[in-house]
C-alpha positions in Angstrom: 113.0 169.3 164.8 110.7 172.4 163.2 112.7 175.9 162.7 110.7 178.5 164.9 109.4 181.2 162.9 111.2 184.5 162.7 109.7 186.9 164.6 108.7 189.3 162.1 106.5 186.1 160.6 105.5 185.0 164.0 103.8 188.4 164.6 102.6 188.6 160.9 100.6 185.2 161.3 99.4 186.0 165.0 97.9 189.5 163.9 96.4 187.9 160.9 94.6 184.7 162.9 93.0 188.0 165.3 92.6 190.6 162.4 90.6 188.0 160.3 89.0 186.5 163.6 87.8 189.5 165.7 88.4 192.7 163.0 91.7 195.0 162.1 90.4 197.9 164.3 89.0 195.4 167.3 92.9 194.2 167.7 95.4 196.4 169.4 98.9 195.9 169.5 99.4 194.8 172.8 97.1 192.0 172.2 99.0 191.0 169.2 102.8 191.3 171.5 101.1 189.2 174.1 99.6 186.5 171.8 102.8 186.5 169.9 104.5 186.4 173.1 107.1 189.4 172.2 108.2 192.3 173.8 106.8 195.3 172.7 110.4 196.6 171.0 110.2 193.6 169.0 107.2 194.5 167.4 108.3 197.9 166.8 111.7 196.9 165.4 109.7 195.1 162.7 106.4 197.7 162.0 106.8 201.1 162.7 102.7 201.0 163.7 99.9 198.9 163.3 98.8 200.1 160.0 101.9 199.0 158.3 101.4 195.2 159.8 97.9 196.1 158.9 99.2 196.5 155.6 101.8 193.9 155.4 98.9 191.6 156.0 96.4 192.3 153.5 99.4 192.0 151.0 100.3 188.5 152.3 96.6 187.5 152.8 96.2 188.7 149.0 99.1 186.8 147.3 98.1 183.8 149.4 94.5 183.5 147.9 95.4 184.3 144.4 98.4 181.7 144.5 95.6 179.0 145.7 93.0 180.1 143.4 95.5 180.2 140.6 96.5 176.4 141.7 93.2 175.5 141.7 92.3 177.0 137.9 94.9 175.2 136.3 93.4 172.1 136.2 91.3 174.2 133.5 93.7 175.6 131.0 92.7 176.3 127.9 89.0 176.6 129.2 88.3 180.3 130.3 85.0 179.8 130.5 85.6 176.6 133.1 87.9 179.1 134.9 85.4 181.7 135.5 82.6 179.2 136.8 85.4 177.2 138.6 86.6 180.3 140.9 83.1 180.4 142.3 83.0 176.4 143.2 86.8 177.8 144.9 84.8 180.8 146.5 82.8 178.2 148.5 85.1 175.8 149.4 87.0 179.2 150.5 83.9 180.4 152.3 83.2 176.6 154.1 86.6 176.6 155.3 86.0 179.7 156.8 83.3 179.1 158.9 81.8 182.2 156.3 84.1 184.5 158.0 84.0 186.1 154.8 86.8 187.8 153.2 89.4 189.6 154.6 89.3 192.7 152.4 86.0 193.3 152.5 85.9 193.0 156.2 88.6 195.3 156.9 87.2 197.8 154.4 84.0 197.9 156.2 85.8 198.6 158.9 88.1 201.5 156.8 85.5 204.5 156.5 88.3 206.8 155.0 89.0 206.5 151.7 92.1 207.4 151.7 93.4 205.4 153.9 96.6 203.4 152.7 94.8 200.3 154.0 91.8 200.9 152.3 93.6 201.9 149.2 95.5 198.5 149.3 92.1 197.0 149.2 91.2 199.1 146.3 94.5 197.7 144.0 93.7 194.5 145.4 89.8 194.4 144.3 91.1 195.6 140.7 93.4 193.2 140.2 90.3 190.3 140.6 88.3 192.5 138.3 91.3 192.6 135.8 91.9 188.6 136.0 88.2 188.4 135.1 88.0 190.6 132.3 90.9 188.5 130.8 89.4 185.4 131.3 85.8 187.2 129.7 88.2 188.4 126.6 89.5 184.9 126.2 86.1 183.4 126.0 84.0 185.8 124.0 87.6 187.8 121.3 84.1 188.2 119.1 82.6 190.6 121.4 83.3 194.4 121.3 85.1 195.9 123.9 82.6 197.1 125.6 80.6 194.3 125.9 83.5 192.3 127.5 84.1 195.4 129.9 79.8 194.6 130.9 80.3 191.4 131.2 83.4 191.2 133.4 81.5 194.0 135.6 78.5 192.0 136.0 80.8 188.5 137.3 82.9 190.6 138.9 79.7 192.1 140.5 78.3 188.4 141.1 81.4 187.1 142.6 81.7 190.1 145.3 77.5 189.9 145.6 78.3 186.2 146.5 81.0 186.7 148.8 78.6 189.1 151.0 75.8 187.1 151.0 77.2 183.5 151.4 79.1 185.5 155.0 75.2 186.8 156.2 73.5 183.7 155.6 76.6 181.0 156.9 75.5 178.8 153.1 77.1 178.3 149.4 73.3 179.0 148.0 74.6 182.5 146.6 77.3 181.2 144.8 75.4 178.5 143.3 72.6 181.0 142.2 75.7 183.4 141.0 78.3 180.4 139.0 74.6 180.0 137.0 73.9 183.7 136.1 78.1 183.5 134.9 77.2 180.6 132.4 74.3 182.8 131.2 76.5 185.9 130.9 78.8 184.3 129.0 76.1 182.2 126.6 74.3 185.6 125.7 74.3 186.1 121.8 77.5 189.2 121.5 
């Protein structure tokens, strides 16, 4: 016999099936207490308003895709290079088993027109930290290149990976990550 989910969970993974299916600002609270079936003091014992859930699930939804794309690199240690075309053959898989939802930050941020906006400020940290993981990878594969020529590189996959991301949701195919993963081999073959 399967152990329920606490509540707190239970309301964490019903709020991120709506946020990711139908937008953050689209779902209201009620609609998540209903769908979680909850009364409404239960939600507020666990978040004092929808923006920390909000919050609570960007974090989640961020530590889960970096512990899977982390899993799936590893079969490529030792081989930065490998990594950094490998994350875009785990960016389509991602995107097909989406049905090219897209991703999460960038939906909600779209959706987050003020920058300041803890939300939207979580997506920042969270954006940064995939540009920083690329950068090591780009400074593990090319130690001959000065510093800023790492720091143009890593911009311009990060650039290709996030270009990808977009494109791949507006036209429902893996075509733009194909045509990206083969601009990151050329990056990465230029002459330093």
């Amino acid at each position: 016999m399967s152990e329920k989910p606490n509540r707190k969970t239970q309301i964490i993974e019903v709020a991120s099936k709506l946020f990711f299916e139908q937008g953050y600002h689209v779902t209201g609270i009620k609609q998540i207490i209903e769908a979680a079936d909850i009364a409404k003091g239960t939600f507020y014992s666990h978040f004092k308003s929808k923006e920390e859930l909000g919050l609570e699930w960007l974090h989640q939804t961020a530590q889960k895709w970096i512990e899977r794309k982390l899993e799936y690199l590893s079969q490529f240690e030792g081989d930065p290079a490998r990594k950094l075309v490998a994350m875009f053959d785990f960016q389509a898989q991602g995107a097909e088993a989406c049905r090219y939802r897209g991703c999460a930050m960038l939906n909600t941020l779209s959706e987050t027109p003020d920058i300041s906006c803890p939300m939207r400020q979580a997506i920042r940290e969270y954006k940064k930290g995939g540009l920083n993981f690329i950068q090591s990878l780009v400074n593990e594969c090319l130690p001959e290149a000065s510093e800023e020529d790492r720091e143009q590189r890593a911009g311009a996959i990060y650039l290709l990976f996030e270009g990808a991301t977009v494109a791949t949701q507006s036209f429902c195919k893996t075509d733009p990550i194909e045509i990206a993963k083969k601009q990151v081999v050329k990056i990465l073959a230029e002459k330093a």
